[in-house]
N, C-alpha and C positions, 0 to 999 in steps of 0.2 A: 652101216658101220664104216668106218674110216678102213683103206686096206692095211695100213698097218697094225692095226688093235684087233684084239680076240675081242669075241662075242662075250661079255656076262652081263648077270642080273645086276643093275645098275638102275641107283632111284634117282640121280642125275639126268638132267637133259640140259646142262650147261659147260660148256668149256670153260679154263682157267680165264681167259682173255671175255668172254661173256659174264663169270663172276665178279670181275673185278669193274670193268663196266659201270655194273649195277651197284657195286661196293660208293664207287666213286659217286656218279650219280644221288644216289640212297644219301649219301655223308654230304652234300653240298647242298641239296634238299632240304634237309631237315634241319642244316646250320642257317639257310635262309628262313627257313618257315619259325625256327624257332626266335631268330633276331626279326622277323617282321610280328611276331607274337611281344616280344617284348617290345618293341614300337608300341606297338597298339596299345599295350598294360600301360605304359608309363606316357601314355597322349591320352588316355581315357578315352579310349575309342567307344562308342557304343556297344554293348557286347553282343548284340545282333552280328555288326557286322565283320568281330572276331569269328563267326563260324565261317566265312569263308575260307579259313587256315585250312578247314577240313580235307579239302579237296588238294592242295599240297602238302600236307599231313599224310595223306595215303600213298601219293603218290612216292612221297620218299620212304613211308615204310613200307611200302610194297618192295622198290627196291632193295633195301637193305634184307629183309626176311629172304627174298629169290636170291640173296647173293648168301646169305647166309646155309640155304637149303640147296643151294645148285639147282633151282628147279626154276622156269621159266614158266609161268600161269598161262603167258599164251603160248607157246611152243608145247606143254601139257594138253591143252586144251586141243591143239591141234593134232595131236596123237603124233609129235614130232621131237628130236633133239638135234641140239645143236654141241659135239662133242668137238670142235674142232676142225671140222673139215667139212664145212656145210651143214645145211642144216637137209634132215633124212626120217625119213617114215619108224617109228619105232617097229620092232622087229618082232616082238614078244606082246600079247594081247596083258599076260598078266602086269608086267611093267608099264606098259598104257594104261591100265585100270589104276596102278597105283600111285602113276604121275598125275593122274585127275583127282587121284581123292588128295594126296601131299598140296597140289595148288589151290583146291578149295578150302585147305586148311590156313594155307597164307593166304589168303584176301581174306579170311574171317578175323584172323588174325591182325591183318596190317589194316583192317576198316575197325577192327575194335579199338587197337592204339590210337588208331586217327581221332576216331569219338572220344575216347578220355583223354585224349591231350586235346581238344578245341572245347572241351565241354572242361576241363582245370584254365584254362585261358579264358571262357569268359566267364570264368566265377571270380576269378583276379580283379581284384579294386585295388587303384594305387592311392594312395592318401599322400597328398602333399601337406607339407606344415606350413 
């Protein structure tokens, strides 16, 4: 723990300045992946190789969900937070337990959004007249 903070049960493992991070990150992400999705719909790209969106799809909604949940999937995983003053061993076993199940919940989560938005992308046909 940081010396100036008291110790409580806290399902964070991210700082303001790591939220936002991710915030930003997440939002510049998803604004590219959706204007290269629309690229793609309106050049009639193959729809094979719109699933590669997938993979920048997660990646920005993985950011946005960690920013939205203050929790860090790997910093979770690591049995660690980063509250602002470095990053430190979580202190508490039960809040370790529950920053692992909280970031299993976000990649289930941000690989499901990923999937149905590359899977509504290449079902998109553009018709020209």
């Amino acid at each position: 723990m940081c010396p100036n903070q008291t110790y409580r049960f806290s399902l964070a493992n991210l700082s303001r300045k790591g939220r936002k991070l991710r915030l930003v990150l997440g939002a510049a992400g998803m604004t590219a992946t959706v204007g290269l999705a629309v690229f793609m719909i309106l050049e009639d790209v193959h729809p094979l190789w719109r699933w590669s969106l997938l993979v920048p799809a997660f990646g920005s909604a993985l950011c946005l969900f960690e920013a939205f949940a203050s929790t860090c999937v790997v910093l979770a995983a690591l049995g660690a937070w980063d509250l602002g003053c470095g990053t430190e061993r979580v202190p508490d076993p039960r809040i370790d337990a529950a920053l692992r199940g909280r970031a299993w919940k976000i990649v289930a989560v941000a690989a499901a959004t990923a999937f149905l938005f590359t899977l509504a992308t290449t079902l998109c046909v553009h018709s020209c007249p």
